[in-house]
C-alpha positions as CSV (number, residue, x, y, z in Angstrom):
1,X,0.0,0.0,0.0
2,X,1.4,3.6,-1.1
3,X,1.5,6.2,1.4
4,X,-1.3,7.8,-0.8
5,X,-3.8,5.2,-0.3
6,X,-6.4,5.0,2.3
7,X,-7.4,1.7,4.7
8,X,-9.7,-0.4,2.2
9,X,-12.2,-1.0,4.9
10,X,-13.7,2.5,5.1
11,X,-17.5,3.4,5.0
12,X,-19.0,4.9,1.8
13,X,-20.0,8.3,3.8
14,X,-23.0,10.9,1.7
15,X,-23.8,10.0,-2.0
16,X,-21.1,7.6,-1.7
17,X,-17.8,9.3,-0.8
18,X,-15.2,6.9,0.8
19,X,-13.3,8.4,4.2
20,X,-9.7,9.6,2.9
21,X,-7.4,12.3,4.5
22,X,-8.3,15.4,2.5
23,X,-11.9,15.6,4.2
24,X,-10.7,15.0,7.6
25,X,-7.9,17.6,6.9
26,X,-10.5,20.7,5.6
27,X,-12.6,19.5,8.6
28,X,-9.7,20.3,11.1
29,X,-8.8,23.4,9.5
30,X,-12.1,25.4,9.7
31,X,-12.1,24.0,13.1
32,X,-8.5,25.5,14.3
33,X,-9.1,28.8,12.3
34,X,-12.2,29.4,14.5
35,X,-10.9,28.0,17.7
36,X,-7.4,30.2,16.5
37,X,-9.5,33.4,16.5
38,X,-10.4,33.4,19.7
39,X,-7.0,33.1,21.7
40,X,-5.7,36.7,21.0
41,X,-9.0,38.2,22.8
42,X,-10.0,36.1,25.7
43,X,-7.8,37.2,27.8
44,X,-8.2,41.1,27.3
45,X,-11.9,40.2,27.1
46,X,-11.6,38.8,31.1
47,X,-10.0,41.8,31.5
48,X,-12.9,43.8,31.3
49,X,-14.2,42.4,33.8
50,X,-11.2,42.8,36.4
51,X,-9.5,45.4,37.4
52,X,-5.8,44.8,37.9
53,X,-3.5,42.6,35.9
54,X,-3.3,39.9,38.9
55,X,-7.3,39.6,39.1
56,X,-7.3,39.3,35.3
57,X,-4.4,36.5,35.6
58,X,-6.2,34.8,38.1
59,X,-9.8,35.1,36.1
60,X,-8.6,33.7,33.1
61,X,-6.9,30.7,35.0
62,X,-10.3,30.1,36.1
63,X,-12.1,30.0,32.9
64,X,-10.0,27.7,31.5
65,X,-9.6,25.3,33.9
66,X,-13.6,24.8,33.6
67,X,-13.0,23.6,29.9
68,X,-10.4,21.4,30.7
69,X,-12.0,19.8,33.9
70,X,-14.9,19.3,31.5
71,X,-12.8,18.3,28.7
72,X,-11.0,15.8,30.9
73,X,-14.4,13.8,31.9
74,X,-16.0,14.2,28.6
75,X,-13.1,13.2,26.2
76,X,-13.1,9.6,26.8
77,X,-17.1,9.1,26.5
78,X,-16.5,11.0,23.8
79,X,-14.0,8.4,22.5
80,X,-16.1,5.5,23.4
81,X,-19.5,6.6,21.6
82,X,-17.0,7.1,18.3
83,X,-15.9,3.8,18.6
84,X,-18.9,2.6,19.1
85,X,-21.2,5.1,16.7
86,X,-19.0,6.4,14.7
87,X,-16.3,9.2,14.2
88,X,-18.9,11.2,12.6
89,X,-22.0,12.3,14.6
90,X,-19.2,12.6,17.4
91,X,-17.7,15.3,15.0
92,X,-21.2,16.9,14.6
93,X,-21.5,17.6,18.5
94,X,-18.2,18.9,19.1
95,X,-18.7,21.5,16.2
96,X,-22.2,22.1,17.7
97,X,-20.5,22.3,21.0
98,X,-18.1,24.9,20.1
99,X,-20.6,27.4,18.3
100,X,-22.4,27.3,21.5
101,X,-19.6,28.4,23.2
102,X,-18.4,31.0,20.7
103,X,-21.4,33.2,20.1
104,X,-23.0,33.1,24.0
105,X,-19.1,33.9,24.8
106,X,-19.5,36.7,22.6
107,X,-22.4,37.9,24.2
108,X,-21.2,37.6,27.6
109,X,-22.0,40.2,30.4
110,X,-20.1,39.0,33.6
111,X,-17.6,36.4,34.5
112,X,-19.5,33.4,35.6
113,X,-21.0,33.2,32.2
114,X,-17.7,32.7,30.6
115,X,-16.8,30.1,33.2
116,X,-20.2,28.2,32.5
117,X,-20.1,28.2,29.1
118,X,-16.5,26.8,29.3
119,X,-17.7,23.9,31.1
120,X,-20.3,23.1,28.7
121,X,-18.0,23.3,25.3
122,X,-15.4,21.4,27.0
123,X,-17.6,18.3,27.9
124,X,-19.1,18.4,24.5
125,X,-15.7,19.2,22.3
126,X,-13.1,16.3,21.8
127,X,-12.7,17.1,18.0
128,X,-9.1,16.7,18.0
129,X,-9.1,14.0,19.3
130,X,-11.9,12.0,17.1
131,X,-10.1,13.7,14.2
132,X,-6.9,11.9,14.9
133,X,-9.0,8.5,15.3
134,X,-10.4,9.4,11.9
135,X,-6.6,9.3,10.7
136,X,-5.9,6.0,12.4
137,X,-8.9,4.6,10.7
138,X,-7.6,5.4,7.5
139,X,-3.9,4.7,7.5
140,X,-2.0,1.8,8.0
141,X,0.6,1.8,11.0
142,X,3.3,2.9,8.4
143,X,1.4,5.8,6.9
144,X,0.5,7.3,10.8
145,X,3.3,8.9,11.2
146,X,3.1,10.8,7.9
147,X,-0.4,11.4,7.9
148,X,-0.6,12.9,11.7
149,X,2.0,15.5,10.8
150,X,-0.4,15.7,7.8
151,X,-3.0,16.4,10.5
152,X,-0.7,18.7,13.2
153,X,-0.4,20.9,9.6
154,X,-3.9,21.6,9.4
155,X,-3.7,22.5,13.1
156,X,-0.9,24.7,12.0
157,X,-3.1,26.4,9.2
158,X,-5.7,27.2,11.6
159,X,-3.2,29.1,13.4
160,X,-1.8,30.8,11.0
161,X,-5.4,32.1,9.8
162,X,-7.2,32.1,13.3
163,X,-5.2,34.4,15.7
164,X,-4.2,37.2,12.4
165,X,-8.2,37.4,11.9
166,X,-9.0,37.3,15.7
167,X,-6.4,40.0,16.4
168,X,-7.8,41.8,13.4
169,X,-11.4,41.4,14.4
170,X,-10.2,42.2,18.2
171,X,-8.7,45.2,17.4
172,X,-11.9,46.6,16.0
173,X,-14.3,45.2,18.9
174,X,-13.3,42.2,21.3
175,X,-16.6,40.4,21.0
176,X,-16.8,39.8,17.2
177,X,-14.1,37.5,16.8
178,X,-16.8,35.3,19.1
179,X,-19.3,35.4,16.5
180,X,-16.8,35.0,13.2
181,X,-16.0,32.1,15.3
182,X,-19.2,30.6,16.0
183,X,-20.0,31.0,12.0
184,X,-17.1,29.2,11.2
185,X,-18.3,26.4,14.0
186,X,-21.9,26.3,12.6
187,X,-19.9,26.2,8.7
188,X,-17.9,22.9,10.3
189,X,-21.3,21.6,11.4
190,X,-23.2,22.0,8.3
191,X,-19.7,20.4,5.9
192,X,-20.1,17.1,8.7
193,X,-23.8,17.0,8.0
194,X,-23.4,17.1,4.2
195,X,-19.9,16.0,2.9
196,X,-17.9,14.3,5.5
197,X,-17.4,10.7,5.3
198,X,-17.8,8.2,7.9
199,X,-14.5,6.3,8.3
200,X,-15.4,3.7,10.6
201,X,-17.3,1.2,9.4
202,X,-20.0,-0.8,11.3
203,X,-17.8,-4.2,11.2
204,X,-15.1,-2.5,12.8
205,X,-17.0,-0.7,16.0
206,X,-16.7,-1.8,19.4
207,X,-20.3,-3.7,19.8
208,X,-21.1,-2.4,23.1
209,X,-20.0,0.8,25.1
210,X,-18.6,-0.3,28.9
211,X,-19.3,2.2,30.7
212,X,-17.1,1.2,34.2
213,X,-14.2,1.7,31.2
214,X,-14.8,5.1,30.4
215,X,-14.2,7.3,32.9
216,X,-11.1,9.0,32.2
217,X,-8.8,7.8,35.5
218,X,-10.0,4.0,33.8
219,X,-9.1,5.6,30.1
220,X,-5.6,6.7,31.6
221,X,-5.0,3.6,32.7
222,X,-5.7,1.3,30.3
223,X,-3.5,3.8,28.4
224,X,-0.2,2.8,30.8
225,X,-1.0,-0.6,30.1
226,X,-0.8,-0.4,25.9
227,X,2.6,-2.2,24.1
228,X,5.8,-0.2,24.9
229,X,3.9,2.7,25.9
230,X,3.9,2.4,29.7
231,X,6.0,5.7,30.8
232,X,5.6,7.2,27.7
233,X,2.2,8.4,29.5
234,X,4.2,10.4,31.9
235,X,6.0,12.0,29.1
236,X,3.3,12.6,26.9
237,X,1.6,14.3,30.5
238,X,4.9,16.2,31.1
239,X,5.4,18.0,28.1
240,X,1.4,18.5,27.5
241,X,1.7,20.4,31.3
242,X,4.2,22.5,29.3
243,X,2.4,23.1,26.4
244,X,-0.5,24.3,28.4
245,X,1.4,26.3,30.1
246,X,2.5,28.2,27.2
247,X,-0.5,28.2,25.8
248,X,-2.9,29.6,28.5
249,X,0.0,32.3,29.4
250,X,1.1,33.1,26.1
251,X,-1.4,36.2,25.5
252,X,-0.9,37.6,29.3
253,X,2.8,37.3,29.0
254,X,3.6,39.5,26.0
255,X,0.7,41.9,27.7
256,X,2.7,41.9,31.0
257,X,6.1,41.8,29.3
258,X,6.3,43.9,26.3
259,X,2.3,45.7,26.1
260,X,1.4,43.3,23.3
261,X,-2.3,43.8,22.4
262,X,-4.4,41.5,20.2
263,X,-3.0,42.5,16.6
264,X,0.5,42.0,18.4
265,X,-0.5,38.4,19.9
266,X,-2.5,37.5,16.2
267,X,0.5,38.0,15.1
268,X,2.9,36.4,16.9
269,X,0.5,33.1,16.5
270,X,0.9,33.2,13.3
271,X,4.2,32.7,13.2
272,X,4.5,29.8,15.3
273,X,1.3,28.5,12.6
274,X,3.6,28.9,9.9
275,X,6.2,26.9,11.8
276,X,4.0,23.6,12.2
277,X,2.7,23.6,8.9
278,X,6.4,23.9,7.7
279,X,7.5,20.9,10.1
280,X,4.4,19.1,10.2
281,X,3.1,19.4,6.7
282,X,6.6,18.3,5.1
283,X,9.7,18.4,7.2
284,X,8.5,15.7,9.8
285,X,8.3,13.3,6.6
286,X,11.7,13.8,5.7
287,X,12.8,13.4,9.7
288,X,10.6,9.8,9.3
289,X,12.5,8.5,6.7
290,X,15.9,8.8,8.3
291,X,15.5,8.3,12.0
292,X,12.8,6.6,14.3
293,X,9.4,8.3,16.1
294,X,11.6,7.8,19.2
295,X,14.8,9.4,18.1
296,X,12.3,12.2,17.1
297,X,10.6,12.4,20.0
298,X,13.7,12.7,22.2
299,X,15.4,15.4,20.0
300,X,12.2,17.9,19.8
301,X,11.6,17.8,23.8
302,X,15.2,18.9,23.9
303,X,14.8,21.5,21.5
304,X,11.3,22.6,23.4
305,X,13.0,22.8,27.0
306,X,15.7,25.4,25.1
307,X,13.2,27.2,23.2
308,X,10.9,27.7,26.5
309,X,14.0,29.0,28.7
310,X,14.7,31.4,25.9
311,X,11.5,32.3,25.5
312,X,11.0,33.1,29.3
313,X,14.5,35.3,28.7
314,X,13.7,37.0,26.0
315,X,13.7,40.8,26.6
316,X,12.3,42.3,23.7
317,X,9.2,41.3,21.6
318,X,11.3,40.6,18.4
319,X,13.1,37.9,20.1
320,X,10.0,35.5,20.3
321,X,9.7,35.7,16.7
322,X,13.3,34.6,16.4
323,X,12.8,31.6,19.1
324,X,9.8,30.1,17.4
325,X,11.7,29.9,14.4
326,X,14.8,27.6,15.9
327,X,12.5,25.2,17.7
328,X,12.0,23.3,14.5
329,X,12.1,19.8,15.9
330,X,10.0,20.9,18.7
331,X,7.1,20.7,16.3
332,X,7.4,17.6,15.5
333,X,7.4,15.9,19.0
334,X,3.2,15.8,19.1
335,X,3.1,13.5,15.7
336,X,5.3,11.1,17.1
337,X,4.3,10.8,20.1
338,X,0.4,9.9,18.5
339,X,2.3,7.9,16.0
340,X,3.8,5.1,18.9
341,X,0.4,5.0,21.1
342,X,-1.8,4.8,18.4
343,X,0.6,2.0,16.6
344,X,0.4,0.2,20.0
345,X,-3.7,-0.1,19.7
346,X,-5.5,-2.5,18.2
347,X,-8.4,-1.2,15.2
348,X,-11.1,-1.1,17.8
349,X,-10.3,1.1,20.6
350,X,-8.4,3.8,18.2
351,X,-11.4,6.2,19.5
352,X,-11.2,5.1,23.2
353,X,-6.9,5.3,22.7
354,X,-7.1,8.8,21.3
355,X,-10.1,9.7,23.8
356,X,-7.5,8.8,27.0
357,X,-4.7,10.8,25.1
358,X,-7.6,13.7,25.1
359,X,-8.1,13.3,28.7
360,X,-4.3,12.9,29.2
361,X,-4.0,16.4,27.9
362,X,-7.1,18.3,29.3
363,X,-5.9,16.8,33.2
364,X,-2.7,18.9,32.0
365,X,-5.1,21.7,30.6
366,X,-6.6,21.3,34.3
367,X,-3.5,21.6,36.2
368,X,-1.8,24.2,33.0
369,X,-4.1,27.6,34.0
370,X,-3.9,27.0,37.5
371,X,-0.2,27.1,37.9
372,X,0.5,29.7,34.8
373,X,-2.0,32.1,36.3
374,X,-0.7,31.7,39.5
375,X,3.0,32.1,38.5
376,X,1.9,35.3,36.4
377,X,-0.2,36.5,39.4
378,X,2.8,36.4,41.6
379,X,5.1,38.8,38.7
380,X,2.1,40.4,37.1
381,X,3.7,44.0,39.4
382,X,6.9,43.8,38.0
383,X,7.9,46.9,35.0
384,X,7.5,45.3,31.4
385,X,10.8,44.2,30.1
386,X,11.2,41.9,33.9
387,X,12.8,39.0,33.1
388,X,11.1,37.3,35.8
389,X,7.7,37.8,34.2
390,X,9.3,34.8,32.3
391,X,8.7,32.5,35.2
392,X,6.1,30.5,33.7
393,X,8.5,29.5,30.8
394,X,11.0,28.5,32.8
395,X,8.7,25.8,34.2
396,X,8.0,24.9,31.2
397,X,11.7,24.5,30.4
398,X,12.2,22.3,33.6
399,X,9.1,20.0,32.6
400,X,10.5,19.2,29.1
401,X,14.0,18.4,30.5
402,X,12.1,16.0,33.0
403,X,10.1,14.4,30.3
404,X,13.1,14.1,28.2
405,X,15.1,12.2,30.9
406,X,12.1,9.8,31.0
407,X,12.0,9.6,27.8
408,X,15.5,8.4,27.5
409,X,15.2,6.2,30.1
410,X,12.0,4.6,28.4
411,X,13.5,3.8,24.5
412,X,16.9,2.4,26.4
413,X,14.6,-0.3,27.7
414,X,12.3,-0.4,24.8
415,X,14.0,0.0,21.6
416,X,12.0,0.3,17.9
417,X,9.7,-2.4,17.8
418,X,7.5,-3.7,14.6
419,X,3.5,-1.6,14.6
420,X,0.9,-4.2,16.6
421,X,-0.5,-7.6,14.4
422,X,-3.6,-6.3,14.4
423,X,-2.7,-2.9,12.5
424,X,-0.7,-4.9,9.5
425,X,-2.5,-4.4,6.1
426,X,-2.4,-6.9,3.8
């Protein structure tokens, strides 16, 4: 089988269109390019309803720990009723999911309404998640690889697209990006109903749901138990933590740091788009056919725990334009990491595997706001240019050196081993 060719066993989805990576990949991206417009303007949008930088650091934490507390219990059931129904209809409720959350977002009066609407799109949104089972579907285990940094390229796009438009939008009023969003979210929702293709057919579903196995602690744990993934679990959760980190502090440190606003931030996000689409759309395929997912790994949390500490350094706002643009192999660490647990999975619990690997990273997207706000909190009084204000990113720094120790330590013991029997395509 080329690397162009999809799994034979895929379900004709409407008037007879076969699953296959291009649909899955123009699903992603209209979902990242409105999920990307929002992240410039959240966090100046809590800030209308504080009034000091460490109440708005603090608020923000807040509302996004209540989507990934609910993103963390809903992922896996999310998982389970894809392997069970379908990758499909589960689509179609995330995308309704995250309209809701856009447009009454974008009409919010007062804090507690963000935080409740942040609870309910994060128990109904695991599209990334279901999107990355739609790839397993499809692909043999020697085709994941390529087609997840396929994948993490779309995600790219949306960022390139997302944060310039919502820093656009922002700039001109902080609630529209909210309802360009929601569009965009109702778009995604009307393209599932109509065009996308199931990928999982009905022979290949998990006949029953168990529901004592889908809670996510059960989800994580099963995950542990999956062929030569074991520790990897704690890497994976490591460098998530980071990633979180970075991502719920990102906006609030260039505020605090150099007075970025949201044109500056939509910017700045763009950049690191372009990045992932450069790696992940084409330079994580050459890295594949020289080294191993592992060697991979190992070299891109190294380059992340250097790019972090330099980012956390960096004393003026050209300097994290220069930063994202070294970390090269740093995007490619996400692919190849989904690449060995979803190789380790048999064909009927890809949904349920990549529903714990969603729980895996909202229990980090639990943990990420509360110790990034807090970290901000405790510097947010300091004059821009501080370069303590960086003190989130050198957590961040400290995390990926951890994870890449473990990480070490885990591929000494388990070296390269053949994709699982059950994945091999005749």
């Amino acid at each position: 089988m080329s690397d162009d060719e999809q799994r034979p066993a895929s379900t004709p989805g409407p008037k007879g269109r076969t699953a296959a990576m291009p649909f899955i990949m123009i699903t992603v991206l209209i979902d990242m390019v409105a999920i990307g417009l929002i992240i410039p303007v959240l966090a100046p949008l809590v800030g209308k309803f504080t009034g000091s930088q460490a109440d708005q650091a603090f608020w923000y934490g807040v509302v996004t720990f209540a989507f990934g507390v609910a993103n963390f219990i809903g992922s896996p059931v999310l998982g389970a009723l894809s392997d069970r129904h379908g990758r499909r209809p589960v689509l179609l409720i995330g995308f309704t999911g995250l309209a809701l959350s856009f447009f009454v977002t974008g009409l919010a009066t007062a804090l507690w309404m963000l935080v409740a609407v942040r609870l309910v799109s994060g128990a109904l949104q695991a599209n990334a998640s279901i999107a990355q089972a739609y790839v397993a579907d499809i692909s043999s285990p020697e085709q994941r690889g390529k087609r997840f940094g396929m994948l993490g390229a779309m995600f790219g796009m949306g960022f390139i697209l997302g944060p310039v438009m919502g820093g656009l939008l922002g700039a001109i009023d902080l609630h529209l990006p909210f309802f360009v969003a929601g569009g965009l979210a109702v778009l995604n929702a009307i393209y599932g109903a109509f065009v996308l293709p199931e990928s999982l057919p009905p022979e290949r579903r998990s006949p029953a749901i168990d529901w004592t196995k889908v809670n996510p602690v059960a989800s994580l744990r099963r995950l542990t138990e999956l062929r030569g993934v074991g520790p990897l679990v704690f890497v994976m959760g490591l460098s998530s933590l980071a990633q979180f980190i970075l991502h719920t502090t990102w906006v609030l440190y260039t505020m605090f740091k150099f007075g970025w606003g949201p044109k500056e931030n939509g910017w700045s996000l763009f950049a690191v788009g372009v990045m992932s689409v450069l790696v992940q759309g084409g330079l994580i395929r050459v890295a594949l056919k020289r080294t191993t997912p592992q060697r991979i790994a190992v070299i891109g949390l190294i380059s992340s725990a250097i790019t972090y500490a330099l980012w956390g350094a960096a004393t003026e706002g050209w300097m994290m334009y220069a930063i994202i643009g070294l970390n090269v192999f740093g995007f490619m660490v996400q692919a190849a990491m989904q690449t060995l647990v979803s190789n380790a999975a048999d064909d009927e619990s890809q949904g349920r595997t990549m529903g714990a690997l969603g729980s895996l990273n909202s229990l980090t997207a639990v943990f990420a706001p509360v110790i990034g706000s807090a970290l901000l909190g405790f510097v947010s009084h300091l004059p821009q240019g501080d370069w303590r204000i960086g003190a989130p990113f050198f957590l961040c720094s400290a995390l990926q050196i951890t994870a890449t120790v473990l990480a070490l330590r885990h591929f000494r013991r388990h070296p390269a081993t053949p994709p699982h029997p059950a994945h091999v395509v005749a």
